[in-house]
C-alpha positions as CSV (number, residue, x, y, z in Angstrom):
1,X,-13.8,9.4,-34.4
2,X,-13.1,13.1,-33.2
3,X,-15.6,12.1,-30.0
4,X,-13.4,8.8,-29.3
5,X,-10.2,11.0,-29.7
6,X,-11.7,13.4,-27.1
7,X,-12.3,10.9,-24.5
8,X,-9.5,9.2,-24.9
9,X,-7.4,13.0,-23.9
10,X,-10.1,12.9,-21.1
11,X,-9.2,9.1,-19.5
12,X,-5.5,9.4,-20.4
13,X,-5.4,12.3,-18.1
14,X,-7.0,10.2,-15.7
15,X,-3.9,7.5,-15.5
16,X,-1.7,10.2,-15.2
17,X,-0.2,9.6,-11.4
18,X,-0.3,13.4,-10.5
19,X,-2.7,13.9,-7.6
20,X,-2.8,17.4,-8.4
21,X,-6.0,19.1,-9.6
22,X,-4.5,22.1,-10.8
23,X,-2.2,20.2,-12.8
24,X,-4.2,18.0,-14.5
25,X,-6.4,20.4,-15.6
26,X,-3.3,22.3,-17.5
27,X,-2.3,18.7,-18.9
28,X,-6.0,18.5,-20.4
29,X,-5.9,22.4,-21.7
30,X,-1.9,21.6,-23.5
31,X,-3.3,18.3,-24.7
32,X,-6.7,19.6,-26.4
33,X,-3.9,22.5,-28.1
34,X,-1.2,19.6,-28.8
35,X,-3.7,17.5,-30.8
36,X,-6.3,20.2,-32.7
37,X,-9.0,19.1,-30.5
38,X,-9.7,22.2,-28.9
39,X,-12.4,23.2,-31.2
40,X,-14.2,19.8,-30.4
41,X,-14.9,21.4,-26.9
42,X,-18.0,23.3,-29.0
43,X,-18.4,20.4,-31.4
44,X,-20.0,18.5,-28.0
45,X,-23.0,20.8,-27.4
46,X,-23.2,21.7,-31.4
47,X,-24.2,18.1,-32.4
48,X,-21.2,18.8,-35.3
49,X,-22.2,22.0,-36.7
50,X,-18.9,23.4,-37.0
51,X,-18.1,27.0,-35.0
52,X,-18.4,29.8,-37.0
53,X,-20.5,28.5,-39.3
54,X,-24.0,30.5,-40.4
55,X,-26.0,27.5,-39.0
56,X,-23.9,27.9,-35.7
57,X,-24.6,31.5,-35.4
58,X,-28.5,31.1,-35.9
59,X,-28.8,28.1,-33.7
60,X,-26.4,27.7,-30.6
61,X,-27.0,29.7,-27.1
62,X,-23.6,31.6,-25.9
63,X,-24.6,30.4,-22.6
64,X,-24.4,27.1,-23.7
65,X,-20.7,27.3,-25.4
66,X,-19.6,29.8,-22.3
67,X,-20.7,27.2,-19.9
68,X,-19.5,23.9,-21.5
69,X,-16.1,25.3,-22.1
70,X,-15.6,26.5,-18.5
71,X,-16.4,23.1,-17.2
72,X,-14.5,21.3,-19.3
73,X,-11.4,23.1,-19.2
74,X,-11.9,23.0,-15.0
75,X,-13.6,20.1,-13.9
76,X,-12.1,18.0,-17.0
77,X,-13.1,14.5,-16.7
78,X,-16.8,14.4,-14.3
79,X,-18.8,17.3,-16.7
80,X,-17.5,16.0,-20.3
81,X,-18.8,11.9,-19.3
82,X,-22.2,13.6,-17.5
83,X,-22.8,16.0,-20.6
84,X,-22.3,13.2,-23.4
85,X,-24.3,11.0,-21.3
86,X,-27.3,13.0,-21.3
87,X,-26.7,13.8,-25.0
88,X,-26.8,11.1,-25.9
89,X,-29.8,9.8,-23.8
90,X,-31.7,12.5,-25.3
91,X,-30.7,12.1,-28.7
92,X,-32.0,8.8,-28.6
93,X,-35.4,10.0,-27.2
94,X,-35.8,12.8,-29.8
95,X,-34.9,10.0,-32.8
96,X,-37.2,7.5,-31.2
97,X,-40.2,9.9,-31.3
98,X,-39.7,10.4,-34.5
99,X,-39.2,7.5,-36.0
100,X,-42.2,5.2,-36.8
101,X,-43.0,2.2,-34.7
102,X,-40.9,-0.7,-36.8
103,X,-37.9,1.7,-37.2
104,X,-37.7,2.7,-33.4
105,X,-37.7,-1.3,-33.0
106,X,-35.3,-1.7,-35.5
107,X,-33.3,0.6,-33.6
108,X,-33.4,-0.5,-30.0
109,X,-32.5,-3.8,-31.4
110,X,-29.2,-3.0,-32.2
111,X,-28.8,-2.3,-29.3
112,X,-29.1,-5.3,-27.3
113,X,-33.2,-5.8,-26.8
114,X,-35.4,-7.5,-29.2
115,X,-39.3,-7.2,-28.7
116,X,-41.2,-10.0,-30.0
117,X,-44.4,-10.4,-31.4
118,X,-47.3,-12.0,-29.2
119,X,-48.4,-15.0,-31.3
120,X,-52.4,-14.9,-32.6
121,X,-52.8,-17.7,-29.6
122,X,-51.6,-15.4,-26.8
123,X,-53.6,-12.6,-28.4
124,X,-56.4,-14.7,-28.1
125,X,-56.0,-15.6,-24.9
126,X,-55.8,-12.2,-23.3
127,X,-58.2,-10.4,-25.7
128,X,-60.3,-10.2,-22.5
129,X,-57.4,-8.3,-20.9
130,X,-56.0,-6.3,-23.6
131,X,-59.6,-4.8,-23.9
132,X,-60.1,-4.1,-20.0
133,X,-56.5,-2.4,-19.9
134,X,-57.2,-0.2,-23.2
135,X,-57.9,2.9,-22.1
136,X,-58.6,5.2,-25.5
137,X,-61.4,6.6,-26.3
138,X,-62.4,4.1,-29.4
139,X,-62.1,0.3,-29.1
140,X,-59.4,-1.2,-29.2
141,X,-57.9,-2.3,-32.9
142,X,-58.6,-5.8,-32.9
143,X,-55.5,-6.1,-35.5
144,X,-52.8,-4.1,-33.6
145,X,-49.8,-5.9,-33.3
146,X,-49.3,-6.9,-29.5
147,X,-45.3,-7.0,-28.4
148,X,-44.4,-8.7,-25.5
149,X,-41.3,-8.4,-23.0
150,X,-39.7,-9.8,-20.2
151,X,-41.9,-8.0,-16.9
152,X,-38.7,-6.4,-15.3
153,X,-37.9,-4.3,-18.8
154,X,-41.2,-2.6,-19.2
155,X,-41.0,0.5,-16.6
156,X,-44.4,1.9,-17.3
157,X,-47.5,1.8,-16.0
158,X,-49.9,-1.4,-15.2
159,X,-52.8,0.0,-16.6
160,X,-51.3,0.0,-19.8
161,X,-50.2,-3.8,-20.0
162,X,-51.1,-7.3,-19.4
163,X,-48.6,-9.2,-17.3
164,X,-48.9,-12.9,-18.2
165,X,-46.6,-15.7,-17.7
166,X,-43.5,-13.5,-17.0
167,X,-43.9,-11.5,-19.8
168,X,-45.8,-7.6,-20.9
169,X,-47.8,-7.4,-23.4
170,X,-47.9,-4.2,-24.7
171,X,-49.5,-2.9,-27.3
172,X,-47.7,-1.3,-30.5
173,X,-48.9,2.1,-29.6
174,X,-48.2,2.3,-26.3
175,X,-44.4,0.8,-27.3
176,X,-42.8,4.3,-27.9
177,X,-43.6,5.1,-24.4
178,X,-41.0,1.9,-23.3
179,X,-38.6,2.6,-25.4
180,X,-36.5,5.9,-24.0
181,X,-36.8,4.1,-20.3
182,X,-35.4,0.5,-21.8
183,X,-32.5,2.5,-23.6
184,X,-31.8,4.4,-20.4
185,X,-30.9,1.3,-18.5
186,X,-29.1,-0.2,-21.0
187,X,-27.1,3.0,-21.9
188,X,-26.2,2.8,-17.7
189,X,-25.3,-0.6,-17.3
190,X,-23.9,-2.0,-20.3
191,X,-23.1,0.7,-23.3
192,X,-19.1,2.5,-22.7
193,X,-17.9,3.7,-26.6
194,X,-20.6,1.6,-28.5
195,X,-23.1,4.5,-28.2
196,X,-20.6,7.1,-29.9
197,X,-20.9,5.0,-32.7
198,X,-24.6,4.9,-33.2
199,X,-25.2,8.6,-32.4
200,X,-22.5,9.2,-34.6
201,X,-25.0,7.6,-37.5
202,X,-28.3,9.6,-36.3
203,X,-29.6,12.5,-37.8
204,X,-31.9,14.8,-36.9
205,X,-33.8,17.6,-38.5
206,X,-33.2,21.3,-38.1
207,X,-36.8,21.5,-35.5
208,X,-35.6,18.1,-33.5
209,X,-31.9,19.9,-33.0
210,X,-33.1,22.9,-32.2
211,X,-35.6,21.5,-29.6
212,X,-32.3,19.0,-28.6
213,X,-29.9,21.9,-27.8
214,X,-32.3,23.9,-25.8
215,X,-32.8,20.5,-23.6
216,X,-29.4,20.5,-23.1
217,X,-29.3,24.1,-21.2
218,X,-31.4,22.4,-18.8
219,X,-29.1,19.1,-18.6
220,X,-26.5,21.9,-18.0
221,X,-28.4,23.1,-15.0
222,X,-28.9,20.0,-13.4
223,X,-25.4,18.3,-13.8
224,X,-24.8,18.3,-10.2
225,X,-27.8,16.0,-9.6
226,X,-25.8,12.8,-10.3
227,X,-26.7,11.6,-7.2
228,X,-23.5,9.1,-7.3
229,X,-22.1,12.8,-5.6
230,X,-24.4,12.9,-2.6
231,X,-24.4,11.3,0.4
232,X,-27.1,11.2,3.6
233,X,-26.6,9.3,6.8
234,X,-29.8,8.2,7.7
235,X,-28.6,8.2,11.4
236,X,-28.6,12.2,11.1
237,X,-32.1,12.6,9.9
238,X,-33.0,14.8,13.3
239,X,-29.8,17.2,13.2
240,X,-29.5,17.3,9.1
241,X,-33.2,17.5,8.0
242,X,-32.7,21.3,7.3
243,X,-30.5,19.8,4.1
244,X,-33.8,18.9,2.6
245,X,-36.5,21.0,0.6
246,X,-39.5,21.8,2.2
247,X,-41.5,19.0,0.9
248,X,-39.4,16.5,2.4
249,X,-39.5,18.6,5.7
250,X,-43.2,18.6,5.9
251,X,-43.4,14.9,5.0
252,X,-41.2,14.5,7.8
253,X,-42.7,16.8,10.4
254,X,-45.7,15.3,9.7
255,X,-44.2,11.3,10.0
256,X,-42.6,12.5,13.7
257,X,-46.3,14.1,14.9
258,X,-48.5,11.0,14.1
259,X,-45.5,8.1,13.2
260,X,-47.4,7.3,10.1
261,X,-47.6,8.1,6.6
262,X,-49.9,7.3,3.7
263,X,-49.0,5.9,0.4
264,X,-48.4,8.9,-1.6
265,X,-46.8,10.4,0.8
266,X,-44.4,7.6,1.6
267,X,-43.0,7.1,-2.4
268,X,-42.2,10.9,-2.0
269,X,-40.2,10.3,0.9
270,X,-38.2,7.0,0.1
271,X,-37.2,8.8,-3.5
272,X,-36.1,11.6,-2.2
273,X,-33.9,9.8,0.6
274,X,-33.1,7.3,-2.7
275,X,-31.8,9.9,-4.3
276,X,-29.4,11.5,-1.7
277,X,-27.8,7.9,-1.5
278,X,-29.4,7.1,1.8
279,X,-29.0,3.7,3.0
280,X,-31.7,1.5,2.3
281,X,-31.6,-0.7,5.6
282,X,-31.0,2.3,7.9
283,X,-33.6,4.2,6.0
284,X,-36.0,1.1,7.0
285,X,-34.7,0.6,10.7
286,X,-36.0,4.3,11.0
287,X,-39.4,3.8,9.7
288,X,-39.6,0.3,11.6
289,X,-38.9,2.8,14.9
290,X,-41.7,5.1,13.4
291,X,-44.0,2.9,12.6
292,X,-44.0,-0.4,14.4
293,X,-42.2,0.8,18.0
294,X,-44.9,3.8,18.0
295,X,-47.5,1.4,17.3
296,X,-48.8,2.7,14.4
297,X,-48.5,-0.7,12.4
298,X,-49.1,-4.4,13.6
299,X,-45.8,-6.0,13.4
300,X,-47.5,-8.6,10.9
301,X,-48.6,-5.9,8.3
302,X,-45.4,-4.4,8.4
303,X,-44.1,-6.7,6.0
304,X,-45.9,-4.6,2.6
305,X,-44.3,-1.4,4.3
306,X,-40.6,-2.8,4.1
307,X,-41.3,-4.2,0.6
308,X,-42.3,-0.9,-0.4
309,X,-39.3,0.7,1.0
310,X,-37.2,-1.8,-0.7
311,X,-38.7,-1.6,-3.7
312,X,-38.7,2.0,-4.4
313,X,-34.9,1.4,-3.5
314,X,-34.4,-0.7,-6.4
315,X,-33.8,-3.4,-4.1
316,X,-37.5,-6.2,-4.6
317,X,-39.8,-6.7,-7.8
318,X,-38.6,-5.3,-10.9
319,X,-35.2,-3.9,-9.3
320,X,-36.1,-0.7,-11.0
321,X,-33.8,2.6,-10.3
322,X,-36.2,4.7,-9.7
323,X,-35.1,8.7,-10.3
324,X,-36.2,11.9,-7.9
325,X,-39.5,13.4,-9.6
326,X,-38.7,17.2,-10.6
327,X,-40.4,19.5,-8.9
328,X,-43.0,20.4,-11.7
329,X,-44.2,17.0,-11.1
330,X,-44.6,17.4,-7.4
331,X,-46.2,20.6,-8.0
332,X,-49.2,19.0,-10.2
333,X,-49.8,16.6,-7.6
334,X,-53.6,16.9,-6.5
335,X,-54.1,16.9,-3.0
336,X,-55.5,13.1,-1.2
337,X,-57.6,13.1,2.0
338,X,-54.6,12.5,5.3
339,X,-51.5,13.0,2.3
340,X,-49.1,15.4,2.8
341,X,-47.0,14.6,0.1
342,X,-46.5,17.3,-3.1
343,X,-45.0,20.6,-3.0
344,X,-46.4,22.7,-0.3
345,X,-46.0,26.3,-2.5
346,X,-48.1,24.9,-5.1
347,X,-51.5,26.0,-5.3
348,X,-52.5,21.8,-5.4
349,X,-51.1,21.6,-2.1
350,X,-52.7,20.0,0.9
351,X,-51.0,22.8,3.2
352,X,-52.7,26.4,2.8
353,X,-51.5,29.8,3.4
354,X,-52.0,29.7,7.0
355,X,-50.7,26.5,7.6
356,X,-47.6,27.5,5.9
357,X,-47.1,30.4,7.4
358,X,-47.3,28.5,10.3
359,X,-44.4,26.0,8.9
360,X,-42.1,28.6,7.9
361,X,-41.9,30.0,11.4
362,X,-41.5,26.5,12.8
363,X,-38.3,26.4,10.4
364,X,-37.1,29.6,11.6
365,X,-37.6,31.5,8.1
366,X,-37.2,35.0,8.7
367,X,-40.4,37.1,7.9
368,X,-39.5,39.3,4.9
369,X,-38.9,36.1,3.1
370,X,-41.4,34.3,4.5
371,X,-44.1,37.0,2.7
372,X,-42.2,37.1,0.0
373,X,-42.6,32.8,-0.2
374,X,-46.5,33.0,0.6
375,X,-47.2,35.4,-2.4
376,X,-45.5,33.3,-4.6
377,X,-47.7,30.5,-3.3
378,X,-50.1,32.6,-4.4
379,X,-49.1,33.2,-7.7
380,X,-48.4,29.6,-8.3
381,X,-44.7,30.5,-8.6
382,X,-43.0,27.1,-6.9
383,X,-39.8,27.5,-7.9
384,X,-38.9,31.0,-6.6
385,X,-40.7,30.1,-3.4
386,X,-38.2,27.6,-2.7
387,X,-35.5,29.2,-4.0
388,X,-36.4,32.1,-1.3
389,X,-36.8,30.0,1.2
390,X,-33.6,28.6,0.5
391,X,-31.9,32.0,0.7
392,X,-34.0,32.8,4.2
393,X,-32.5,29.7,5.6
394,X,-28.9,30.1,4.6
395,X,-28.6,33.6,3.4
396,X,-27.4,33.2,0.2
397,X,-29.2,32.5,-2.8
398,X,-28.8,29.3,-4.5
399,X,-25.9,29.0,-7.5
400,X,-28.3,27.5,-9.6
401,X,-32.3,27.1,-9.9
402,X,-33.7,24.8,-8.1
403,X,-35.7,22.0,-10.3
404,X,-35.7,19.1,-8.6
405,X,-35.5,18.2,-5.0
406,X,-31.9,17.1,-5.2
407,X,-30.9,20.4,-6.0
408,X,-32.2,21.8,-2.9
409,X,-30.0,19.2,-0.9
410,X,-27.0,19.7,-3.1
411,X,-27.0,23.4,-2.6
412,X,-27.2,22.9,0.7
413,X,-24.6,20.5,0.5
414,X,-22.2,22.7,-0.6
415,X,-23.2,25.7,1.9
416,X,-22.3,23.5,4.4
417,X,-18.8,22.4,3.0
418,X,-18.1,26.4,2.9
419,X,-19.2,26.8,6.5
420,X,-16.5,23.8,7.7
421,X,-13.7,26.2,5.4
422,X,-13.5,23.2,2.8
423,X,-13.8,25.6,-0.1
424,X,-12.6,25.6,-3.7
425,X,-13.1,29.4,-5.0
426,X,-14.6,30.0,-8.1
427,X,-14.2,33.7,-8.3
428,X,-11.4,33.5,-11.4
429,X,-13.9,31.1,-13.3
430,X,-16.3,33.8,-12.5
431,X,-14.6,36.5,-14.0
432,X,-14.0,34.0,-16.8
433,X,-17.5,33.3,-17.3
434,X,-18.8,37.0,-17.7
435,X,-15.7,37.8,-20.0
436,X,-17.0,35.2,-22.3
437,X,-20.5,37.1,-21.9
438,X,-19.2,40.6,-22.9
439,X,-21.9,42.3,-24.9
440,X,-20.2,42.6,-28.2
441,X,-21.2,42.1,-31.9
442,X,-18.1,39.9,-32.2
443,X,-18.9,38.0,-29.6
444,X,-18.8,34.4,-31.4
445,X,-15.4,35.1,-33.0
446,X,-14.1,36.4,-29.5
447,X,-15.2,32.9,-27.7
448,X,-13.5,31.0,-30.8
449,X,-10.2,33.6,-31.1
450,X,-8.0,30.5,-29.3
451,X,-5.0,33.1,-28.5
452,X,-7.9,35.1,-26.5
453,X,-8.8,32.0,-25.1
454,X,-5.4,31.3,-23.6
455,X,-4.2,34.3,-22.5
456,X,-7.6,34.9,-20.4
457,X,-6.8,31.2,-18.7
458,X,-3.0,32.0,-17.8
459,X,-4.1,35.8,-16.5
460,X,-6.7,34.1,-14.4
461,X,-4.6,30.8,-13.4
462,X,-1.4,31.3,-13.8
463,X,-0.8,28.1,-16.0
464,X,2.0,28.4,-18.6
465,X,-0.2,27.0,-21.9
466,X,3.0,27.3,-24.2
467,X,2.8,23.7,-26.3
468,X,5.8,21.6,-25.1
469,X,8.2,19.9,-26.9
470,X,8.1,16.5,-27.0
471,X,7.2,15.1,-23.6
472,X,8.1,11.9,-22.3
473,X,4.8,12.5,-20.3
474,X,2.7,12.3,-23.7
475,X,3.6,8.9,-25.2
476,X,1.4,6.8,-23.5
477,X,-1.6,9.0,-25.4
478,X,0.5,9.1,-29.2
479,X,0.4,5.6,-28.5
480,X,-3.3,5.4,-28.2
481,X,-3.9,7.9,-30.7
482,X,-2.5,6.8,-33.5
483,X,-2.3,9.6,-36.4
484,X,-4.8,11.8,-35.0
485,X,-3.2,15.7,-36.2
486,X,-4.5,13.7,-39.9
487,X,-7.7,12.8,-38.9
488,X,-8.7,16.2,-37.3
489,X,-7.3,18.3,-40.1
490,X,-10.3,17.8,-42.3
491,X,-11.4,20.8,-44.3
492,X,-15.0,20.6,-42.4
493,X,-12.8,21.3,-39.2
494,X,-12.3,25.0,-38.0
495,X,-9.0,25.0,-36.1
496,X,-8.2,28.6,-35.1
């Protein structure tokens, strides 16, 4: 109930008329104090261990309660929907590992997909199949149950189903490995508030929490990745491309030097551009002008190459939204005869030191860093190599780590929205941010003393927090509330 009353301050400052950042962030900061919900601020990354509690103590990271409560007091709406989106998402994922085969079914049923059982005459029929595709290292249990599902709900791999008829069959131990990418899709298209109630009926053991919350630093990390925030013009490819990581780049430069690409190399490029948002269609006019116009590909074959494109788009076959690989992936990727895709500072890549070195001067890195990048090649350290190369090609270093390909964009992104003077300082949150990190013993009950809290906002913003008398302006939200000052006064509640 206390995670429905929290939204519901969250959306109502969203009808509010006011156009005014600034001011509805102080509505959302009076409202949290109005209504005791302030402490529910840490009850979101806690899973409902209460603050100040011996199990708090042990098991939450300060970063993590630093960081949540900066966003949400200052970005209000955007960071509290992302974060209890991907709590929730892996919630579900740590429960369904855990649970045991007919128990993570019984659960995903509830929730709007039912698997059923293949009947003994369709097991028969493909037994040929269902052996080819098993790909253990004992033959296949004769007795295993075999589910089936529609062919557009089963996102994994062919080797490890049978398509027949329209439908998967799938076998019960491969299921688990369905079930997290199932949920995801339905948790985007079709779940709102229904979630809160289910999660709010999960439990999870102290070692599956523990494991959760450290997840969630990560999730932290990557929030700007929603990739409903970026936008590419395909029609600026040639004057933008320096927007992109260095993978994409030398997929690119290597597309504009022989106007082809091979497969690998292709599904890099397409979910990368899918991820920024590019248009699909322009996205294929410019690899019909690569491909087709250079005469790379016969006009007649180039039929499989726009399916692809629009495929990987989520746009043919199974209409699946395909997500931008993290860079770990990329990084394991072993090296094909004429690919170029992968990362190029991993050790895997089909680009070596020379090679690189080459590239880097080509993209105008300047040569302290561009050392500095080719020993980390060497060391296999991928990450700090393009987070270097990132800082020699703006000259600044990133405000986050870079983890995925979308964060390189995104960062550069933003550099160039300082650049035009669009800016939105963050030095007050800053100074916030490393007040809430003071090394101090008492550093939990300073981050929970709410008068502290306050008076560290209106020195840094200037808001007047004082609670209001009755407002005209909060009706609307009693209204929706109800009695909620009974409901959050429960003795489990700490309310400072």
């Amino acid at each position: 109930m206390l995670r429905n009353l929290f939204l519901l301050c969250v959306r109502t400052i969203n009808r509010w008329k006011s156009s005014s950042p600034l001011a509805k962030r102080k509505k959302l900061i009076t409202l949290i104090e109005k209504h005791k919900l302030s402490h529910y601020i840490w009850l979101l990354t806690n899973n409902g261990v209460d603050p100040g509690t011996e199990e708090h103590r042990n098991h939450v990271l300060d970063e993590q309660l630093a960081h949540l409560f900066i966003h949400v007091v200052f970005n209000y709406s955007d960071v509290i929907l992302d974060m209890l989106q991907v709590q929730e998402q892996a919630l579900f994922e740590w429960q369904v590992l855990t649970y045991e085969i007919p128990q993570a079914l019984e659960f995903i049923e509830k929730n709007g997909h039912k698997f059923l059982e293949a009947t003994p005459q369709e097991v028969e029929d493909l037994r040929y199949e269902l052996d080819i595709h098993h790909c253990g290292d004992n033959p296949r249990d004769p007795s295993e149950t075999i589910y089936k599902v529609p062919w557009n709900k089963a996102p994994i791999s062919d080797q490890d189903i049978v398509l027949h008829h329209g439908f998967c069959y799938i076998r019960a131990s491969e299921i688990k490995r369905v079930l997290p990418s199932l949920y995801y899709s339905h948790m985007l298209n079709a779940r709102n508030n229904d979630i809160y109630e289910i999660v709010d009926n999960t439990a999870l053991d102290e070692d599956q929490t523990i494991i959760l919350r450290s997840s969630l630093v990560m999730a932290l990390e990557r929030k700007h990745l929603s990739t409903n925030r970026l936008k590419f013009n395909m029609d600026k490819i040639a004057s933008e491309i320096w927007m992109f990581p260095p993978c994409f780049r030398l997929i690119h430069d290597h597309l504009n030097d022989v106007h082809h690409l091979k497969h690998f190399s292709r599904m890099q490029y397409y979910d990368i551009l899918h991820g920024v948002n590019a248009d699909c269609a322009k996205v294929e006019r410019y690899m019909y002008s690569q491909f087709v116009e250079q005469g790379r590909v016969p006009l007649k074959k180039y039929g499989s190459y726009k399916y692809f494109i629009e495929h990987r788009f989520g746009k043919r076959g199974s209409c699946i939204e395909y997500s931008t690989p993290d860079c770990r992936v990329y990084a394991q990727t072993v090296k094909n005869q004429g690919e170029c895709n992968g990362c190029p500072f991993s050790k895997n890549s089909a680009i070596d030191i020379e090679e690189l070195g080459a590239k880097l001067t080509e993209w105008n890195c300047p040569d302290d860093d561009k050392q500095q990048i080719l020993q980390y090649k060497v060391a296999g350290n991928c990450n700090r190599a393009c987070e270097t190369f990132f800082k020699g090609l703006h000259g600044v270093e990133p405000t986050s780590k870079i983890i995925n390909p979308l964060n390189f964009f995104s960062e550069s992104l933003a550099f160039r929205k300082e650049d035009n003077n669009d800016e939105e300082s963050e030095e007050d949150f800053a100074e916030i941010f490393d007040e809430l990190f003071k090394e101090l013993p008492e550093r939990h009950e300073l981050i929970l003393n709410e008068e502290w809290r306050m008076t560290i906002i209106e020195k840094k913003t200037g808001f007047d927090l004082k609670l209001p008398d009755e407002d005209s302006d909060y009706e609307d939200f009693d209204c929706l509330v109800g009695r909620s000052s009974s409901l959050c006064r429960d003795d489990n509640v700490i309310v400072n």
